[in-house]
C-alpha positions as CSV (number, residue, x, y, z in Angstrom):
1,X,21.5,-3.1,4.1
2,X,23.1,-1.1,1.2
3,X,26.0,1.2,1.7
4,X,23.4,3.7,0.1
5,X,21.0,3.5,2.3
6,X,23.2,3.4,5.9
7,X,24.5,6.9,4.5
8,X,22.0,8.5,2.9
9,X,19.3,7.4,6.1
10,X,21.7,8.1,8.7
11,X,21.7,11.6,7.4
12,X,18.1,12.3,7.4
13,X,16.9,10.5,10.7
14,X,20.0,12.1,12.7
15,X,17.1,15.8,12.7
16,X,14.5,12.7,13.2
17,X,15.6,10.9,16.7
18,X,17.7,8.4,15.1
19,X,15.3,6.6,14.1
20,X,15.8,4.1,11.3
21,X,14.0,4.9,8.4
22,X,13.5,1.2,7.1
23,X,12.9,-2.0,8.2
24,X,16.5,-3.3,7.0
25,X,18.1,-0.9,8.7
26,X,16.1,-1.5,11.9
27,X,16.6,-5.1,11.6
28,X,20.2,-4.5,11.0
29,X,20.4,-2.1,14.5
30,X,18.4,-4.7,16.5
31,X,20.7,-7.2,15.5
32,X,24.2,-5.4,15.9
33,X,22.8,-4.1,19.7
34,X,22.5,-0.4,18.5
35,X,18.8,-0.4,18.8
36,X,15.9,-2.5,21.0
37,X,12.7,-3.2,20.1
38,X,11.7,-1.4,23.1
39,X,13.6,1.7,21.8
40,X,12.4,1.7,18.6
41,X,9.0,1.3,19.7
42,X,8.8,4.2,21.8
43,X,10.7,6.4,19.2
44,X,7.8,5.7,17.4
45,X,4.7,5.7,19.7
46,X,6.9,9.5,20.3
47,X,6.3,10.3,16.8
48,X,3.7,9.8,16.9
49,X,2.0,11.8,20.2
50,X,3.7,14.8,17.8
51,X,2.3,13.8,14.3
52,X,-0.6,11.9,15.0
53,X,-3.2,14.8,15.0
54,X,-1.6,17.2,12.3
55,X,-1.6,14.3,10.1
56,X,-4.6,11.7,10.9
57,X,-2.5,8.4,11.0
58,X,-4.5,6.4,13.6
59,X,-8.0,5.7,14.5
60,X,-7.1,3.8,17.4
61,X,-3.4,3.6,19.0
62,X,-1.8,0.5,20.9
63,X,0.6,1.8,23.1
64,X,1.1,-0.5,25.6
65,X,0.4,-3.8,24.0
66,X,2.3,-2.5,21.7
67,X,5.6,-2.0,24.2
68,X,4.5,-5.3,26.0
69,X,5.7,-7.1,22.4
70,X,8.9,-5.3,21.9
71,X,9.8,-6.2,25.4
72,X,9.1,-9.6,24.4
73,X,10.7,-9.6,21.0
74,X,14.2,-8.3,23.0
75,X,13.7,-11.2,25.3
76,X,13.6,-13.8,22.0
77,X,16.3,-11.7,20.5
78,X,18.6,-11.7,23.3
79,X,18.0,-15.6,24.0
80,X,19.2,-16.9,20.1
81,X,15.6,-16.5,18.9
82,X,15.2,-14.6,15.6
83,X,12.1,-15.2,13.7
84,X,13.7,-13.2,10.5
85,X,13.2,-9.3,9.4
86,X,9.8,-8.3,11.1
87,X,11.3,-9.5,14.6
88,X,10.9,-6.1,16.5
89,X,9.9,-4.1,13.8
90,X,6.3,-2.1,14.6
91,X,4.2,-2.3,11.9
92,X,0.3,-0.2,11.6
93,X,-2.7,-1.9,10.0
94,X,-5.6,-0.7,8.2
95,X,-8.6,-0.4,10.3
96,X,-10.4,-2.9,7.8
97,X,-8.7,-5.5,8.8
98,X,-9.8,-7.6,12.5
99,X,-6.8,-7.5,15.1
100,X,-7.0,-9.0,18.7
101,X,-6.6,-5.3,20.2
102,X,-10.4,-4.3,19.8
103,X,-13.2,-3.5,16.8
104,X,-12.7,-2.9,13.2
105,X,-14.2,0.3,12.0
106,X,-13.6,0.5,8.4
107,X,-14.0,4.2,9.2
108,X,-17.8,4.0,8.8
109,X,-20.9,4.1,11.4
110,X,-22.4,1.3,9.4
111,X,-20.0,-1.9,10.3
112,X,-21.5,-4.3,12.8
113,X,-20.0,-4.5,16.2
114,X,-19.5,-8.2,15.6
115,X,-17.4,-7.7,12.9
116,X,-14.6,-10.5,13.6
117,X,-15.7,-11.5,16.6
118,X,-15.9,-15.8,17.6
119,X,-16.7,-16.4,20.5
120,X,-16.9,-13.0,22.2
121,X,-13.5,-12.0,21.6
122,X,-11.9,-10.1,18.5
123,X,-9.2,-12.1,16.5
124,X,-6.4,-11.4,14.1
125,X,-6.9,-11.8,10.5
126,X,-4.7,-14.4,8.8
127,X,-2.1,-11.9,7.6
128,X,-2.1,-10.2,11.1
129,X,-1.8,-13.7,13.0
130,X,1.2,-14.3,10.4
131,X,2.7,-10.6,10.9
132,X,2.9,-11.7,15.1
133,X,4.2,-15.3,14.4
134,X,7.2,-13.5,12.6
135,X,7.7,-11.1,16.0
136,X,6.2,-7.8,14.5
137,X,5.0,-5.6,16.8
138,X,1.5,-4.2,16.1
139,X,1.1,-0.2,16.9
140,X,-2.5,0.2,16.0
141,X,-5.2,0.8,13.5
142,X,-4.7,3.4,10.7
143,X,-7.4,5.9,8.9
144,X,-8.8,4.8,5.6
145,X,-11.7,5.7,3.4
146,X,-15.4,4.6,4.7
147,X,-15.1,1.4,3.4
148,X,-12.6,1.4,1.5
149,X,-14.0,3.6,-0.8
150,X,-16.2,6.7,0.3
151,X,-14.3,9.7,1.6
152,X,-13.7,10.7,5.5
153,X,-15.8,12.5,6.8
154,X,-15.8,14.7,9.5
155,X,-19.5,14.5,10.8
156,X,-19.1,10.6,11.9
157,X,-16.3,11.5,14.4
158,X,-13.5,9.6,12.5
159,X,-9.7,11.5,11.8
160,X,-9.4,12.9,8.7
161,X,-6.2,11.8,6.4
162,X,-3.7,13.9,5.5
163,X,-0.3,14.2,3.3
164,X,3.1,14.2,5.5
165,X,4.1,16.2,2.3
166,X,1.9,18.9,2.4
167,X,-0.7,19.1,5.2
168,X,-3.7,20.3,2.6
169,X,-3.3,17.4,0.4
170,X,-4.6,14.2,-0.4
171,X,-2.8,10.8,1.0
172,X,-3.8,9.0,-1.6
173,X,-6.6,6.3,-0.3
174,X,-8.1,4.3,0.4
175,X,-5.3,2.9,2.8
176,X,-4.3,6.7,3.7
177,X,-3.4,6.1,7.3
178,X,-1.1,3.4,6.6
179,X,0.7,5.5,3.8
180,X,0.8,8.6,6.0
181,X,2.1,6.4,8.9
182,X,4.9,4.8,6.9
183,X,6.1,8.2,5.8
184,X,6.1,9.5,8.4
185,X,8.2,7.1,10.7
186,X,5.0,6.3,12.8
187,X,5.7,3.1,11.9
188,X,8.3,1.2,9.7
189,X,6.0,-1.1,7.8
190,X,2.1,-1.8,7.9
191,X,-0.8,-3.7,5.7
192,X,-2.9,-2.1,3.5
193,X,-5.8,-3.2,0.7
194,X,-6.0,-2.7,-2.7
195,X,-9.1,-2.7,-5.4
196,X,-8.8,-0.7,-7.4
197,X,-5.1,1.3,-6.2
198,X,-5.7,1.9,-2.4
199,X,-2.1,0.5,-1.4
200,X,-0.3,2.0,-4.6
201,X,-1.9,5.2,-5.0
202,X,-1.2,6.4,-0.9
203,X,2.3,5.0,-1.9
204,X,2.6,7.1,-4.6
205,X,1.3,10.3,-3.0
206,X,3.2,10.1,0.5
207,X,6.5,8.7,-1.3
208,X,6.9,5.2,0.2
209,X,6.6,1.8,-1.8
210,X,3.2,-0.4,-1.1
211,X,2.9,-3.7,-3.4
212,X,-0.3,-5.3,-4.7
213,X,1.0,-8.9,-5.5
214,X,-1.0,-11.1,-7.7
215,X,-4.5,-12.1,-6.6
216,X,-4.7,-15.0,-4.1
217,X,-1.4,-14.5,-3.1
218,X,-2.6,-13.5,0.1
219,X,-5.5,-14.6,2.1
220,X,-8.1,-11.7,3.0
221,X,-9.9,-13.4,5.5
222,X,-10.6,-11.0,8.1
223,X,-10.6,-8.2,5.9
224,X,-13.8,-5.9,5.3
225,X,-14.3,-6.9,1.5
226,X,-15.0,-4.7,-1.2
227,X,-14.6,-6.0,-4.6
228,X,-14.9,-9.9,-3.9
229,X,-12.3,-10.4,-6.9
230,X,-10.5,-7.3,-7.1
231,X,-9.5,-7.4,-3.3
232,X,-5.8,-7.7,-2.1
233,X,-4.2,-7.1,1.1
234,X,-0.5,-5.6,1.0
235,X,2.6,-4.6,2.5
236,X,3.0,-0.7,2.2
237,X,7.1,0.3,4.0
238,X,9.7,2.6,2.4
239,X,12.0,0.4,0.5
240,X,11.0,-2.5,-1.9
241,X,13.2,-4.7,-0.4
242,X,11.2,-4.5,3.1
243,X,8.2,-4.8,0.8
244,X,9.6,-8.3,-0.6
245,X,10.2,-8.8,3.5
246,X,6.9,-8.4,4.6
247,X,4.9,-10.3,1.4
248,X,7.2,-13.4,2.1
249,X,5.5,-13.5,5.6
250,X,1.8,-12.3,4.3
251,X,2.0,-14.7,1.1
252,X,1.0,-18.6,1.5
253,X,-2.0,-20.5,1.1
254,X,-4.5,-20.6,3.4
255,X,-8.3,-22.2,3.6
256,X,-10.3,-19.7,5.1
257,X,-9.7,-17.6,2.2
258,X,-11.9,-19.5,-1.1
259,X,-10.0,-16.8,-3.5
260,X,-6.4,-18.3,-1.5
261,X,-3.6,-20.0,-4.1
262,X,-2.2,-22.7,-3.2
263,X,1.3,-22.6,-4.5
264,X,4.8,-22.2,-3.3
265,X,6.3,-18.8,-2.0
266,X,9.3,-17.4,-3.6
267,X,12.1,-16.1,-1.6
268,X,11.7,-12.4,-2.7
269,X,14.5,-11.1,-0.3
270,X,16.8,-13.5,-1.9
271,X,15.5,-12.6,-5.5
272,X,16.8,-9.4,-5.0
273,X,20.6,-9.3,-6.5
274,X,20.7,-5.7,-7.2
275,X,21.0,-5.8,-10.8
276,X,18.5,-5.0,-14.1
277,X,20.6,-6.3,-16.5
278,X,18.9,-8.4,-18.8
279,X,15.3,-7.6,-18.0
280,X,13.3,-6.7,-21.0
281,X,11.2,-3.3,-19.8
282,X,8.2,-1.9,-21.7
283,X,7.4,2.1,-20.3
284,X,4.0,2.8,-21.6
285,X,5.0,6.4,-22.4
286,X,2.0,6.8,-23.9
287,X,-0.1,7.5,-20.6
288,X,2.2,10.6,-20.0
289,X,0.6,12.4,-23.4
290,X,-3.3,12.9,-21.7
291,X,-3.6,16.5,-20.7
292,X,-4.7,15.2,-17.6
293,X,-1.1,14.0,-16.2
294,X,0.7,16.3,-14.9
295,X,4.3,17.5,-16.6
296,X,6.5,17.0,-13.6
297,X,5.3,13.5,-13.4
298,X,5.7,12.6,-17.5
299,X,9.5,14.2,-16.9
300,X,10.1,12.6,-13.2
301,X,8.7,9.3,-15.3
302,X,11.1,9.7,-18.5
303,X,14.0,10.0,-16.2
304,X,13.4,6.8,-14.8
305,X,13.2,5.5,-18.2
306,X,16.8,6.5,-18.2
307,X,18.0,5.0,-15.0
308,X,16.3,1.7,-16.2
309,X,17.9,1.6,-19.6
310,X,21.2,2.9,-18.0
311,X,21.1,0.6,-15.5
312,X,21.3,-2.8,-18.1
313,X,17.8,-3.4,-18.7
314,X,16.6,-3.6,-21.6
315,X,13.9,-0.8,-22.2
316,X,11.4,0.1,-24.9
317,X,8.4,2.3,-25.0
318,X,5.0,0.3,-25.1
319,X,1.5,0.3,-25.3
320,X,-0.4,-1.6,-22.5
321,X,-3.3,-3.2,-24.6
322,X,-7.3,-1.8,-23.9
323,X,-6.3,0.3,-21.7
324,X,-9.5,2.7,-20.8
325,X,-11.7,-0.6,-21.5
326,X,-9.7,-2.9,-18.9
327,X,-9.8,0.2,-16.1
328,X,-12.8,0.7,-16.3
329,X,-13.9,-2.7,-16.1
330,X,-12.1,-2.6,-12.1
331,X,-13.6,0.8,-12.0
332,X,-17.1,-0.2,-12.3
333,X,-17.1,-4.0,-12.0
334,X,-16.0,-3.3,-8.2
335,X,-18.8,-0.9,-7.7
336,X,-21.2,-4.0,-8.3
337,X,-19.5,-6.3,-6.3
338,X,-19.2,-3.5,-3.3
339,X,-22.9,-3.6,-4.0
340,X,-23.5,-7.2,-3.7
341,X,-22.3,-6.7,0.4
342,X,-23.5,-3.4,1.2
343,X,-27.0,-3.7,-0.9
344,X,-29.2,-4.9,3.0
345,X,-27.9,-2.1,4.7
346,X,-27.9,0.8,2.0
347,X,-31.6,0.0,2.3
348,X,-32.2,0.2,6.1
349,X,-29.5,2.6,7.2
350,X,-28.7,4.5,3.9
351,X,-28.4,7.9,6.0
352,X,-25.6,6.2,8.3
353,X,-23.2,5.8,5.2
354,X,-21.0,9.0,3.9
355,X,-22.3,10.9,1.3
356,X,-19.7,9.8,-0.6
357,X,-19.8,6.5,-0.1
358,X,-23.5,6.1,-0.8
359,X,-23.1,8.1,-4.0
360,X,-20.5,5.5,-5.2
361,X,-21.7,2.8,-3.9
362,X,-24.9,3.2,-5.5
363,X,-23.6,3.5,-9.1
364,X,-23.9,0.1,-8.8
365,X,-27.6,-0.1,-8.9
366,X,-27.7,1.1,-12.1
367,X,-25.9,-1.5,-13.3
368,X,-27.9,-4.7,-15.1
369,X,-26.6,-8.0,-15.0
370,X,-25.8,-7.7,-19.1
371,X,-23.8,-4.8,-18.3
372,X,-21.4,-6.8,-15.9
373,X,-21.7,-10.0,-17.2
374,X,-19.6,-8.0,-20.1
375,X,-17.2,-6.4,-18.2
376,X,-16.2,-9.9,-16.9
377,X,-15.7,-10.7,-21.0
378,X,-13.8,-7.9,-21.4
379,X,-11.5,-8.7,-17.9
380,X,-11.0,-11.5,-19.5
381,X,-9.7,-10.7,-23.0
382,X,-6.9,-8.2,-20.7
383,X,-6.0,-11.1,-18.9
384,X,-5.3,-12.7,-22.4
385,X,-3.4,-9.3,-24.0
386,X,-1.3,-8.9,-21.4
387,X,-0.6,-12.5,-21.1
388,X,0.7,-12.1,-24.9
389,X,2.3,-8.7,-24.0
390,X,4.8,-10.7,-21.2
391,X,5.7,-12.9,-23.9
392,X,7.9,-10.2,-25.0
393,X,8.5,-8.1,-21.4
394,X,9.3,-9.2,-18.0
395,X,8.1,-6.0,-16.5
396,X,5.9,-3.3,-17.8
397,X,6.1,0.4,-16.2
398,X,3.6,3.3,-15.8
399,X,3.5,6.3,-13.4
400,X,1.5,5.0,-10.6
401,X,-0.8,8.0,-11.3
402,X,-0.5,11.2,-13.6
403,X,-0.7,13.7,-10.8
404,X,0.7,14.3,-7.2
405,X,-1.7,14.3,-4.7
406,X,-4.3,17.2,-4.8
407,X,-5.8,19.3,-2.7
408,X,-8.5,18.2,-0.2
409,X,-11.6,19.1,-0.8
410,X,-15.2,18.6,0.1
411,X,-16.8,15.6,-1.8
412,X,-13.2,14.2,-2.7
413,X,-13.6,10.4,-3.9
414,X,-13.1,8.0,-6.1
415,X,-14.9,9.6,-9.3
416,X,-12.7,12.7,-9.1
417,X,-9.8,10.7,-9.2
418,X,-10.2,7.3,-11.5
419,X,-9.4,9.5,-14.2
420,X,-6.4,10.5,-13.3
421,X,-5.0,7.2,-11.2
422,X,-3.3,4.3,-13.3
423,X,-3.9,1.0,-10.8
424,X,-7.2,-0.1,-11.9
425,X,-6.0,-2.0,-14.7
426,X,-4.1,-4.4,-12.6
427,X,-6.7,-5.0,-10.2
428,X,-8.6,-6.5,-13.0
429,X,-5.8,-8.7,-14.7
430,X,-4.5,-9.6,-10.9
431,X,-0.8,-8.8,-11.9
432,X,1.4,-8.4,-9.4
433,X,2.2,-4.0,-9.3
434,X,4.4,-2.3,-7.1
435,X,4.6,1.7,-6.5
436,X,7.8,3.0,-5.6
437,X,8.5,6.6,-5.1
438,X,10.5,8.1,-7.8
439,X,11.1,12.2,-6.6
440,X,9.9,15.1,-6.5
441,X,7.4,17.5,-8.4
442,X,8.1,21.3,-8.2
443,X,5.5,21.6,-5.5
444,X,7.4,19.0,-3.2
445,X,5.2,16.7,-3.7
446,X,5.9,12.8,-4.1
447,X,4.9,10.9,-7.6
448,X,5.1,6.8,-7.9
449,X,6.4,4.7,-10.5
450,X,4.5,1.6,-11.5
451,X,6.5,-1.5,-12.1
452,X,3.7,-4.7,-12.9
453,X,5.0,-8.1,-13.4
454,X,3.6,-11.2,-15.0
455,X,1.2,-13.4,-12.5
456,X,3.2,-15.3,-9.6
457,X,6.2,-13.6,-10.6
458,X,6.9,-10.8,-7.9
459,X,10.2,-11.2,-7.5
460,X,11.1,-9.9,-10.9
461,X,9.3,-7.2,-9.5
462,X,10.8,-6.7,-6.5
463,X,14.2,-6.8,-8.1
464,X,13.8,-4.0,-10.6
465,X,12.5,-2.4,-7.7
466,X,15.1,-2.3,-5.6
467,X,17.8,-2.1,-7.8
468,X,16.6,1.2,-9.0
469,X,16.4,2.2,-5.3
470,X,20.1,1.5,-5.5
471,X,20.6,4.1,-8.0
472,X,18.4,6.3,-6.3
473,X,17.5,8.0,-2.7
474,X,13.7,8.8,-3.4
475,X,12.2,6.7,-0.9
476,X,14.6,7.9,1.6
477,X,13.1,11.3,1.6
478,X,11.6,12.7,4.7
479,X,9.1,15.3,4.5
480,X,10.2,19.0,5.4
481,X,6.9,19.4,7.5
482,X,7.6,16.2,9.4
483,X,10.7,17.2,10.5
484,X,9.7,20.6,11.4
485,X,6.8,19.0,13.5
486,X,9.2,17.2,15.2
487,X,11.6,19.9,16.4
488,X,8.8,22.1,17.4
């Protein structure tokens, strides 16, 4: 834990309940016998009986199993047995992804019952059975898009997602709950997906960090899929470095999962040495000049320019190669592939699915086999550009996306917003791409900075990461609104 971070989050939680604001610190309390998992646990499960409804955080809440492992995690902690960081820690998953505690939802009418069922009885995904083996304590299942990718909508019954920043805006999506809980000290840490920018973009918009490692990194199986080779399933927490905590208990091969990597795990925590110096960083200050981004995000963006460069890196302005021709190929080549699961039952229950969702979903049908057969050519000449481009960079840098997080309103999804969002283009190279939160507009409102690394490599990542949340307190920042909802 960073001198930084013990002062600047013991000054925000002490209007908060004390509570820790990262998974660091909390593993540093539990440890020292200044906090119990027990404690921390009902600080949040009493954060969240206060912010749940304003917000729209959880579909389905785990109180009690949820206390039942904390008590157990002080029992192993008390007796010599500490399974690393996550020991204690209560972490929230998105409801796309199968847990022991009940039925997935994916926040739609349309997912079967039996979902990840065997045998009768729900079971954990592989990253959820991995998250309990390391002693994290799961709180519940979080709010997300139908699907992944339609919009929430009020009329099926689920809770619609909002911003801890500012109750009328956007979370981000599609892993909104997860975003919203992480900001929002619901939780300290929790799993979200990524296809096309779900993990990143929430991360961006609510100001926490959410990684999307390199594809086959981590095993989906037991997640809803989406796009078959765009999919990832992520940590999303406040700092990097509990980011780099949580992926080196996620990451690892597994069978189950045919898109699964077999190759070793880096120790990301370790990788971290709190230094830039050296790394050769390409800003693609180009994205900043569209009249659709936003000017407090090209400035917020420029000054982190500056803290890279002053910080030892070494920092030059860049280009990232095809860039509209390899978004668009996530941004339309996961439509098909959404299609290629969802095409039975848009034909027999296409009234059950969000407008939304059908709308998007059904792009795909007007898609001929030519026309993704050549986005899969051009996929793979970005793989090959940006291959060439990390010949020259270790890291290359956007804004995570051009604007803060609009206003909700009817019909939002994901064709208002690809314009304006900058993740697609590493869900079709498979780059590792991190969001971390890098201050404020004039509105209050969070904005991300995108730090992508070469494939395999996310400790480079991590590192420039968290050294620039050495340098800076941005992800430390609690949300006016939050606190005022919990004094009242």
């Amino acid at each position: 834990m960073t001198s930084t971070e013990t002062t600047t989050g013991n000054a925000l939680s002490a209007a908060a309940d004390q509570l820790p604001l990262t998974i660091t610190a909390a593993a540093a309390a539990l440890r020292d016998g200044s906090l119990t998992a027990v404690a921390l646990t009902q600080a949040v499960i009493a954060r969240a009986d206060k912010l749940d409804g304003p917000i729209g955080t959880y579909i389905v809440r785990s109180d009690e199993t949820a206390l039942a492992a904390a008590a157990k995690a002080d029992e192993e902690l008390a007796a010599g047995l500490d399974k690393g960081l996550l020991h204690g820690i209560p972490l929230g998953i998105k409801d796309i992804i199968t847990t022991i505690e009940g039925k997935s939802t994916a926040q739609s009418l349309i997912l079967r019952p039996e979902f990840g069922l065997v045998d009768g009885k729900h079971q954990d995904a592989v990253v959820v059975q991995r998250l309990r083996a390391a002693g994290a304590i799961i709180t519940g299942k979080t709010t997300t898009a139908e699907y992944a990718i339609g919009s929430p909508d009020e009329r099926a019954g689920f809770p619609i997602p909002r911003n801890p920043f500012g109750l009328d805006n956007h979370p981000g999506g599609s892993s909104s709950g997860t975003g919203s809980g992480v900001a929002a000290g619901m939780f300290l840490g929790g799993l979200g997906t990524d296809t096309g920018g779900s993990i990143r973009l929430p991360a961006s918009w609510c100001g926490i960090s959410g990684m999307k490692q390199t594809f086959g990194r981590v095993p989906k199986s037991g997640c809803v899929p989406l796009g078959f080779s765009y999919d990832h399933i992520g940590p999303m927490t406040r700092s990097a470095r509990d980011a780099a905590a949580m992926l080196a208990v996620l990451a690892g091969h597994d069978e189950s999962d045919a898109c699964s990597v077999d190759r070793p795990v880096d120790d990301y925590v370790g990788a971290l040495t709190g230094s830039m110096e050296g790394l050769r960083v390409g800003f693609d200050l180009s994205l900043l000049d569209s009249p659709l981004c936003d000017p407090d995000v090209a400035e917020l963006t420029r000054a982190a320019f500056t803290v890279f460069s002053d910080a030892g890196a070494i920092v030059s302005d860049v280009a990232l190669p095809y860039y509209d021709e390899i978004s668009s190929t996530a941004m339309y080549g996961l439509v098909g592939e959404a299609l290629a699961y969802h095409r039975e039952d848009m034909l027999d229950r296409w009234a059950d699915y969000g407008r939304r969702t059908r709308l998007t979903i059904g792009r795909g049908m007007m898609m001929t086999a030519a026309d993704f057969v050549q986005m899969q050519r051009v996929r793979r000449v970005g793989v090959r550009r940006t291959t060439e481009l990390f010949g020259d960079y270790d890291l290359l840098v956007t804004p995570t996306c051009r604007i803060p997080g609009p206003l909700i309103v009817d019909g939002w999804g994901p064709g208002e917003l690809w314009t304006k969002i900058l993740t697609p283009y590493w869900n079709a190279t498979g780059n590792p791409a991190i969001s971390i939160p890098m201050g404020l507009t004039g509105d209050g409102l969070p904005a991300g900075l995108q730090i992508a690394g070469r494939p395999f490599d996310e400790a480079s990542v991590f590192r420039a990461a968290d050294a620039y949340q050495l340098l800076t307190d941005h992800h430390l920042t609690e949300s006016p609104i939050v606190l005022d909802l919990l004094e009242g």
